[in-house]
C-alpha positions in Angstrom: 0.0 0.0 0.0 1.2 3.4 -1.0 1.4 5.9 2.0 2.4 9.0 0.7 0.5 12.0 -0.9 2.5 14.9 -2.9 1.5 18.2 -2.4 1.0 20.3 -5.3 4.7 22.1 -5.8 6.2 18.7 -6.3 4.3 18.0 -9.2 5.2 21.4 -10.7 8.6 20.9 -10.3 8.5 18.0 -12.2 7.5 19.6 -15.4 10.4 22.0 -14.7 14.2 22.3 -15.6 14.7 23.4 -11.7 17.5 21.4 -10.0 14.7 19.9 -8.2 13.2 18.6 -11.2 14.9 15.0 -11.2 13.4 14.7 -7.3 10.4 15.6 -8.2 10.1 13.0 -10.6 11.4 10.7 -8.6 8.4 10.8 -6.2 6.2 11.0 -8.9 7.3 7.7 -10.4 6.9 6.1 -7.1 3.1 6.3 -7.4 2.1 8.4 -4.8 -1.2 9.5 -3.6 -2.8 12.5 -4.6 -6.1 14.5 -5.0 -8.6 16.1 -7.2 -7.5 20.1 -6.1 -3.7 19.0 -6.6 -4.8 18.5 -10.0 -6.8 20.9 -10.5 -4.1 23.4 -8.8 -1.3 21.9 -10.8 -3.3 22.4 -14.3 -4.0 26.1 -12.6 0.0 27.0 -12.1 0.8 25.0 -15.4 -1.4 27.2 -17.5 -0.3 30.2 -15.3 3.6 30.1 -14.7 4.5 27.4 -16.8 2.8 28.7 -19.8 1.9 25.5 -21.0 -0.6 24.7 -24.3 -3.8 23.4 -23.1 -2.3 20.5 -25.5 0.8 20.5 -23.2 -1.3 20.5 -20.2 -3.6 17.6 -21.2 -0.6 15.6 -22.0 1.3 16.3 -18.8 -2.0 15.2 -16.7 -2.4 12.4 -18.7 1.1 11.6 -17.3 0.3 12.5 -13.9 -2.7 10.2 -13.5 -0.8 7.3 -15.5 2.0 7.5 -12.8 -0.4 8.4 -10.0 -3.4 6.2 -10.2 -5.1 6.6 -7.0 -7.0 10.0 -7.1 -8.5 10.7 -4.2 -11.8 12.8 -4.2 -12.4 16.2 -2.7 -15.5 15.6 -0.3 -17.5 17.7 2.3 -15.4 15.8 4.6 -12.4 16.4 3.3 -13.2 20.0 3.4 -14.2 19.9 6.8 -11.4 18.0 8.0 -9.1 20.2 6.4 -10.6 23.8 7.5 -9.9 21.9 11.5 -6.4 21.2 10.4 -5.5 24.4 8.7 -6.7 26.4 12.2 -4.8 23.1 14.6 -1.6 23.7 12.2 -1.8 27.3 11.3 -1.7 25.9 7.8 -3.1 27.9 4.7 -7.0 26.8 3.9 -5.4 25.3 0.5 -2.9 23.2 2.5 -5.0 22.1 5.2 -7.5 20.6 2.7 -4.3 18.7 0.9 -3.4 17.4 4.6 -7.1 16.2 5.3 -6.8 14.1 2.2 -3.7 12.9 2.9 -4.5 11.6 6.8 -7.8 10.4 4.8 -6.2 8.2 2.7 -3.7 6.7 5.2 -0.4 8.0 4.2 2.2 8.7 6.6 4.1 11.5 4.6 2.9 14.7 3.1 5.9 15.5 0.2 5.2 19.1 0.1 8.0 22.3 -0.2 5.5 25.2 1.5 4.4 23.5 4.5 6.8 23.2 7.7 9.5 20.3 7.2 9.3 17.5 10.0 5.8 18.8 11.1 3.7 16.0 12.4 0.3 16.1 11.7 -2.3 14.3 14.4 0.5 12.0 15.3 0.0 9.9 12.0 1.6 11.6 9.7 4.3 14.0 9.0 5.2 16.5 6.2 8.4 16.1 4.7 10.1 19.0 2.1 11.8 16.6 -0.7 13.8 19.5 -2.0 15.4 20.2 1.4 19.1 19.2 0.2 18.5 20.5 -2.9 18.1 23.5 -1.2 20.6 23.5 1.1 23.4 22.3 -1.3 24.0 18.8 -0.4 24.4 16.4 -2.1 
């Protein structure tokens, strides 16, 4: 069983020629988890900043869902639980409703570069930053 979830950013990144790129893909290729709004967010920013074609964009969802088959849905409950975790956390509304659906579906990491790294969420799951020694300069 897959247990982890990626946040929006990683996605991004992985349509990108950032030096986190190759990590982003990484994680993606594993299969992780995601949700309805990080696709719909992604297709948002892709259109956006990354100035792709709708074509472009169709094509790189396409990929997303191939790699990523288990789409979880955005419910009442997941909106809920999310608004509760955004005020628990201090989390933005948009990120609380990407942690509710992670906890929802089980997974016991969050990949996800704007939310705190090593933050543990109810005890069952924490959020990780996958970019942190790309950032930092490590190796």
């Amino acid at each position: 069983m897959i247990d982890e979830f990626l946040d929006t950013n990683v996605l991004i990144y992985a349509f990108t020629t950032d030096p986190r790129s190759s990590t982003a893909q990484q994680l993606l290729e594993r299969g992780c988890l995601i949700n309805v709004q990080v696709l719909n967010e992604f297709a948002n920013v892709a259109r956006r900043k990354l100035k792709l074609t709708w074509t472009e964009l169709n094509d790189a969802l396409d990929d997303i869902r191939a790699l990523c088959p288990t789409i979880a849905p955005v419910t009442l409950e997941t909106h809920s639980a999310g608004l509760q975790r955004a005020q628990r956390y201090g989390l933005s509304v948009f990120d609380g409703f990407v942690v509710a659906a992670a906890l929802e579906a089980g997974c016991a990491t969050l990949w996800s570069e704007d939310m705190q790294h090593g933050l543990a969420i109810d005890g069952r799951m924490t959020i990780l930053n996958p970019f942190v020694e790309v950032e930092s300069g490590s190796p």
